[in-house]
Each structure stands twice: as C-alpha cells, then as structure tokens.
Jmol script that loads the backbone (N, CA, C; Angstrom):
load data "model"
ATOM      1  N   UNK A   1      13.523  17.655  32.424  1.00  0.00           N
ATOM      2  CA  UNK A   1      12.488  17.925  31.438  1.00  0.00           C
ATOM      3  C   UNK A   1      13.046  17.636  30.044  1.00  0.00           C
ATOM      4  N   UNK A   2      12.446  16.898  29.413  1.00  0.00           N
ATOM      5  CA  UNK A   2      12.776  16.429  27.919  1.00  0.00           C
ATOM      6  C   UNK A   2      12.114  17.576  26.846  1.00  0.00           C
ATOM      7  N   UNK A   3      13.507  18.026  25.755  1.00  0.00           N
ATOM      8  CA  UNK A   3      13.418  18.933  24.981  1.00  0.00           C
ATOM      9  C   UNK A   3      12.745  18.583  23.890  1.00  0.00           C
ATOM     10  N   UNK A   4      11.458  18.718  23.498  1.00  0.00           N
ATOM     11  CA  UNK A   4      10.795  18.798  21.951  1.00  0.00           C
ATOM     12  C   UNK A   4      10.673  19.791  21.008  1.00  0.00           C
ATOM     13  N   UNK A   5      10.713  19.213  19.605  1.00  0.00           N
ATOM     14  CA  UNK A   5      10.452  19.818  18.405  1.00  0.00           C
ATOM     15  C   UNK A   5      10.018  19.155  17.518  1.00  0.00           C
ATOM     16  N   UNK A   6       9.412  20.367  16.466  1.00  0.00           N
ATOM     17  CA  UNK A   6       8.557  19.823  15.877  1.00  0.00           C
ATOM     18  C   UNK A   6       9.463  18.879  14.741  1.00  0.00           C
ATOM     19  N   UNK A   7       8.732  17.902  14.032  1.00  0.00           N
ATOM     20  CA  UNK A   7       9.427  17.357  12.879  1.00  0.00           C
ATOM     21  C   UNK A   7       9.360  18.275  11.626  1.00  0.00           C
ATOM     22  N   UNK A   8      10.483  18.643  11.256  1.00  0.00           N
ATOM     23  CA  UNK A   8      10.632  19.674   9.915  1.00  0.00           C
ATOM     24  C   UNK A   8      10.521  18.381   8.593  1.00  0.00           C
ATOM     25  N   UNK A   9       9.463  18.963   7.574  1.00  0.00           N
ATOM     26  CA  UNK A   9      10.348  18.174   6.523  1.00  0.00           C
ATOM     27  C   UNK A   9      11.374  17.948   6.208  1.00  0.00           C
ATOM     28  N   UNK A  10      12.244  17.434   5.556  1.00  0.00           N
ATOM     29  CA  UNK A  10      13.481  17.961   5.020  1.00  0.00           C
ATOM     30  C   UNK A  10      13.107  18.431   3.827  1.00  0.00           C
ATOM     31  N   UNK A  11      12.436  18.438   3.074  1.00  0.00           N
ATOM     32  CA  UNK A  11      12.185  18.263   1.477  1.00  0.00           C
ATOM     33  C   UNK A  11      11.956  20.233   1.688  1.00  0.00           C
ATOM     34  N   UNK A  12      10.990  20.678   2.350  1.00  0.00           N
ATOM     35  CA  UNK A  12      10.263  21.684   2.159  1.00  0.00           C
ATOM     36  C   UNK A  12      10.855  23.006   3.125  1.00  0.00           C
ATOM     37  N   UNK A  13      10.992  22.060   4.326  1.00  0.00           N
ATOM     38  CA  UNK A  13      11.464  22.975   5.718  1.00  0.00           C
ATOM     39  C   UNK A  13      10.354  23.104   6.630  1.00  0.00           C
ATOM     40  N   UNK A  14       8.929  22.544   6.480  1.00  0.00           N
ATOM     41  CA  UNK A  14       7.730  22.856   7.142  1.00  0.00           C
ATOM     42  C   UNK A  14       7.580  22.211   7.908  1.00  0.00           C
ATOM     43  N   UNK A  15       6.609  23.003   9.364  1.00  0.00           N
ATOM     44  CA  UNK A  15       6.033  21.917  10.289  1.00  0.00           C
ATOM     45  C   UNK A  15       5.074  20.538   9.490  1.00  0.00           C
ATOM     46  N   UNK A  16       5.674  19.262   9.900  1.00  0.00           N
ATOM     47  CA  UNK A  16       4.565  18.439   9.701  1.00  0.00           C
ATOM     48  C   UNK A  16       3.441  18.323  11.131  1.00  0.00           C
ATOM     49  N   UNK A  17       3.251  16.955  11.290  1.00  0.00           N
ATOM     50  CA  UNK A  17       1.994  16.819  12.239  1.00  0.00           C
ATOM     51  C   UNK A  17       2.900  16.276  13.288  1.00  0.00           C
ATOM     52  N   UNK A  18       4.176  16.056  13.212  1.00  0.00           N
ATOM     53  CA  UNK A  18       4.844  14.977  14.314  1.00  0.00           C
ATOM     54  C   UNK A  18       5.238  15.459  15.288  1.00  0.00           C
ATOM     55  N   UNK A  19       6.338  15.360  16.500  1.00  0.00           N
ATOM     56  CA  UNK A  19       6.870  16.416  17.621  1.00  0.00           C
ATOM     57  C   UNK A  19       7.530  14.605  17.624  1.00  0.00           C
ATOM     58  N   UNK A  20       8.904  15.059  18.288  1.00  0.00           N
ATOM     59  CA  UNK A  20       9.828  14.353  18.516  1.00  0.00           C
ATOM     60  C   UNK A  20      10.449  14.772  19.676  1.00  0.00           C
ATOM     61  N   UNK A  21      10.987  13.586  20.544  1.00  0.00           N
ATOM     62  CA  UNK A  21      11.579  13.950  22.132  1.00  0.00           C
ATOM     63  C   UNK A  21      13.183  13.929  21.235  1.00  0.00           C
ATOM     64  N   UNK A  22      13.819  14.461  22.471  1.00  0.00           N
ATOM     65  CA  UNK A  22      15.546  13.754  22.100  1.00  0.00           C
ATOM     66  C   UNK A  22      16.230  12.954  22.691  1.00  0.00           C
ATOM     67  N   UNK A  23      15.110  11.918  23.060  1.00  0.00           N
ATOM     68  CA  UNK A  23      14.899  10.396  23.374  1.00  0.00           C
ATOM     69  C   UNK A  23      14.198   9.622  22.260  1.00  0.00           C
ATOM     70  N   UNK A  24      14.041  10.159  21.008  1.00  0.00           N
ATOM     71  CA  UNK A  24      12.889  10.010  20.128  1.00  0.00           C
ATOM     72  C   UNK A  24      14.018   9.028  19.095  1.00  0.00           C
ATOM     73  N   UNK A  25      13.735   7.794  18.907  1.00  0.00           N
ATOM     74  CA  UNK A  25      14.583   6.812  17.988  1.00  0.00           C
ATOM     75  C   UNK A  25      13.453   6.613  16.974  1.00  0.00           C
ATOM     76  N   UNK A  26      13.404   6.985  15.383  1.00  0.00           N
ATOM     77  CA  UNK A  26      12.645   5.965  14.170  1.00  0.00           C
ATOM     78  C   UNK A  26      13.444   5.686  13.658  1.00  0.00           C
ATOM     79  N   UNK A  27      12.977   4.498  12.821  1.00  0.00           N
ATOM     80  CA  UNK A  27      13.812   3.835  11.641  1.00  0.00           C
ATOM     81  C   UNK A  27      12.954   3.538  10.798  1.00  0.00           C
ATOM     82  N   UNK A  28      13.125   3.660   9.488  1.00  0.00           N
ATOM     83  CA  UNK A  28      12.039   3.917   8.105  1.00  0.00           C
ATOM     84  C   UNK A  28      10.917   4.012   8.415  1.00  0.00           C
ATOM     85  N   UNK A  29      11.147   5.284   8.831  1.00  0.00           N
ATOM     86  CA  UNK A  29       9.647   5.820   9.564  1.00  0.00           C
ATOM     87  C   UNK A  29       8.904   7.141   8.048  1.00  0.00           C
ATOM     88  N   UNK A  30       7.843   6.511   7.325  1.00  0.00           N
ATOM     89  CA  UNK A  30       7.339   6.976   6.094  1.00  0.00           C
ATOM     90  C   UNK A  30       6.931   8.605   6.572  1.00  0.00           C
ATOM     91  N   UNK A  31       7.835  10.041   6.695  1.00  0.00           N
ATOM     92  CA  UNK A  31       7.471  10.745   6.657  1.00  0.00           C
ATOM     93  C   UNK A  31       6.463  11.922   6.171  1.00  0.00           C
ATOM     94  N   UNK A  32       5.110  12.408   6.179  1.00  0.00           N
ATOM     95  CA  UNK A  32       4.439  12.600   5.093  1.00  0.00           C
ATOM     96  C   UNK A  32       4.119  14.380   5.339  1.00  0.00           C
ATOM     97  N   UNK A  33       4.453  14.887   4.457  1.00  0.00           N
ATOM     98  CA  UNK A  33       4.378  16.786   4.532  1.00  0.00           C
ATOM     99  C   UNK A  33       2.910  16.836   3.882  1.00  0.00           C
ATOM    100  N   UNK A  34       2.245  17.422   4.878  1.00  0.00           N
ATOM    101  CA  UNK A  34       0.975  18.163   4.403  1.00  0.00           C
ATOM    102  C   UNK A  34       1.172  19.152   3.440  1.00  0.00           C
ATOM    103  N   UNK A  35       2.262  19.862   3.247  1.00  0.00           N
ATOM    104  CA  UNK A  35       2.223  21.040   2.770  1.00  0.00           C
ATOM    105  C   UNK A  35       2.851  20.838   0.939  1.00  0.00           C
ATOM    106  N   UNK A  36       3.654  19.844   0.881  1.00  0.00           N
ATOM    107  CA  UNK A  36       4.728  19.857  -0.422  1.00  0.00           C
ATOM    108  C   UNK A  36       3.577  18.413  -0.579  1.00  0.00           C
ATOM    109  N   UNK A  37       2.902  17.601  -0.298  1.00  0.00           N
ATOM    110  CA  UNK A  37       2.461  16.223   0.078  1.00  0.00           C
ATOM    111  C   UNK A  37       3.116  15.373  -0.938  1.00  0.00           C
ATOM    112  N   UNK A  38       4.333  15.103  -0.094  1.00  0.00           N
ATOM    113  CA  UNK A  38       5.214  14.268  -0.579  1.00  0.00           C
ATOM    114  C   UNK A  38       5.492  13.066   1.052  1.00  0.00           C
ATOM    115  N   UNK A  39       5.533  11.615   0.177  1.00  0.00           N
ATOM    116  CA  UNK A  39       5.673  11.137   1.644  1.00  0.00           C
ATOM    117  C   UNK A  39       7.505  10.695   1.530  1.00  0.00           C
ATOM    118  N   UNK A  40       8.353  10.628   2.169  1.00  0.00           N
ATOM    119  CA  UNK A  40       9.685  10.257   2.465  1.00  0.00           C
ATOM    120  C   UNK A  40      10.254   9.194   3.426  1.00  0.00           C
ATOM    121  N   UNK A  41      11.363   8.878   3.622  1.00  0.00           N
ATOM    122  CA  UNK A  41      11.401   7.348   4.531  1.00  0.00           C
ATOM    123  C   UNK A  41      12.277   8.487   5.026  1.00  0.00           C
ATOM    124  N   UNK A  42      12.380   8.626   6.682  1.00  0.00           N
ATOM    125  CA  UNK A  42      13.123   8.610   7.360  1.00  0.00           C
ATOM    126  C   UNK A  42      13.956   8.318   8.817  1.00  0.00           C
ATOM    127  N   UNK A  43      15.288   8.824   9.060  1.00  0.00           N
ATOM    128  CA  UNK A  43      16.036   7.916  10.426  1.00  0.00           C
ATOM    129  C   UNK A  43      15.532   8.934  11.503  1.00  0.00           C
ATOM    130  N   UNK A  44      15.287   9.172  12.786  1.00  0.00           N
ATOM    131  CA  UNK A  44      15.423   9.896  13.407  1.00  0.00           C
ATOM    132  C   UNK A  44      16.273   9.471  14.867  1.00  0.00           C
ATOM    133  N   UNK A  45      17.498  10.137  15.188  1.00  0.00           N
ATOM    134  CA  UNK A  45      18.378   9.658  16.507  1.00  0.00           C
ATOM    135  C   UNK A  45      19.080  10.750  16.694  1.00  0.00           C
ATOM    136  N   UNK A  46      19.082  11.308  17.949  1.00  0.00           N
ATOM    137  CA  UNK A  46      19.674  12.542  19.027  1.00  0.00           C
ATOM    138  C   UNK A  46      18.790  13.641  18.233  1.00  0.00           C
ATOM    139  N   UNK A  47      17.489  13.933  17.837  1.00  0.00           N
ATOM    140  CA  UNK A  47      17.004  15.418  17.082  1.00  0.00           C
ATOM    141  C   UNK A  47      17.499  15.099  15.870  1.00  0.00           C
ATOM    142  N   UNK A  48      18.363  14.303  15.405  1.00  0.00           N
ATOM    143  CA  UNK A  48      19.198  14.364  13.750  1.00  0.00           C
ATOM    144  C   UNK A  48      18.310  13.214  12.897  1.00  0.00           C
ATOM    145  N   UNK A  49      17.851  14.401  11.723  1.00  0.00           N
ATOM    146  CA  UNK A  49      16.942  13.797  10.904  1.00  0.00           C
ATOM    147  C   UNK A  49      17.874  13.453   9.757  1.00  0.00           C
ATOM    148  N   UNK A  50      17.519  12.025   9.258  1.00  0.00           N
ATOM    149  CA  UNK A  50      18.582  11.685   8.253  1.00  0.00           C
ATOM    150  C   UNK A  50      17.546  11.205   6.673  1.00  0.00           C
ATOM    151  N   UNK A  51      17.608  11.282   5.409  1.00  0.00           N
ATOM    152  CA  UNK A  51      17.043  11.058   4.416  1.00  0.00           C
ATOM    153  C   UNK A  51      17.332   9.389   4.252  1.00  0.00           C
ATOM    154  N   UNK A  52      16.654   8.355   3.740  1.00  0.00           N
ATOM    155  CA  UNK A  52      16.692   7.088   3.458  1.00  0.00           C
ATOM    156  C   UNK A  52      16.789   7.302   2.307  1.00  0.00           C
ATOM    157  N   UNK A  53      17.296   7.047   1.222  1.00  0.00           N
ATOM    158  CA  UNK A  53      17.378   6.785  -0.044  1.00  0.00           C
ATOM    159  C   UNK A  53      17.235   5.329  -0.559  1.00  0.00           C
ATOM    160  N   UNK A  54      15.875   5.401  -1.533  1.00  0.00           N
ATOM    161  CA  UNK A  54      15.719   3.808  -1.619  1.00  0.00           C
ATOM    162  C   UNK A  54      15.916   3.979  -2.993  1.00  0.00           C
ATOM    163  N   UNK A  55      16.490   2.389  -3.061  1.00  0.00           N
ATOM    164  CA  UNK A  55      16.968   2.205  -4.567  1.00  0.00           C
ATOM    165  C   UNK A  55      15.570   2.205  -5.402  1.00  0.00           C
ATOM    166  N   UNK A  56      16.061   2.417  -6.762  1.00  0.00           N
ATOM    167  CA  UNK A  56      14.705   2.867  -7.691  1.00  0.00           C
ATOM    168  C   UNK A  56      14.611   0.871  -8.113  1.00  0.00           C
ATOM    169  N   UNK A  57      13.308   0.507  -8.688  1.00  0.00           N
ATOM    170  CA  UNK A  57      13.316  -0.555  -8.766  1.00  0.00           C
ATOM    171  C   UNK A  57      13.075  -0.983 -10.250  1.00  0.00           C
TER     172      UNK A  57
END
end "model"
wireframe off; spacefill off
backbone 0.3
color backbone group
C-alpha cells in the first residue's frame, strides 16, 4: 500500500489541494496556496519538497 500526504505549502505550512504518493516525482511544478495565494515553483522526490528559486529578471 502506497503512503500519501497532503502537499504542505512551504511558504505558509497549509493544506493545499494536492496529495502526493512516495512514488510521486514533479519538476517545476507551479505550486499554488489557497490560503497565503501565493503561487511557487516546486521539486517534489521521496515526500521531499524542495523550493525552486528563479532568478529575478
């Protein structure tokens, strides 16, 4: 049986709308918090959520 959870922001700490396996691979995947509504780029691999930092332009 494959373990899920929910996707936390990082920004806020809140449930968003997502659920992730820990088979679950994104890559600049535009994260968006209902709650802070801020949208973010992020990695997701093994449950470990990582921040993208994009250069300012």
């Amino acid at each position: 049986m494959d373990k899920t959870k929910w996707l936390l922001c990082p920004l806020c700490g809140n449930k968003t709308r997502n659920k992730i396996r820990e088979d679950t691979i994104l890559k600049n995947y535009p994260l968006y918090c209902p709650k802070c509504k801020q949208e973010i780029m992020i990695e997701v691999k093994d449950l470990k959520v990582t921040i993208i930092k994009e250069p300012d332009a």
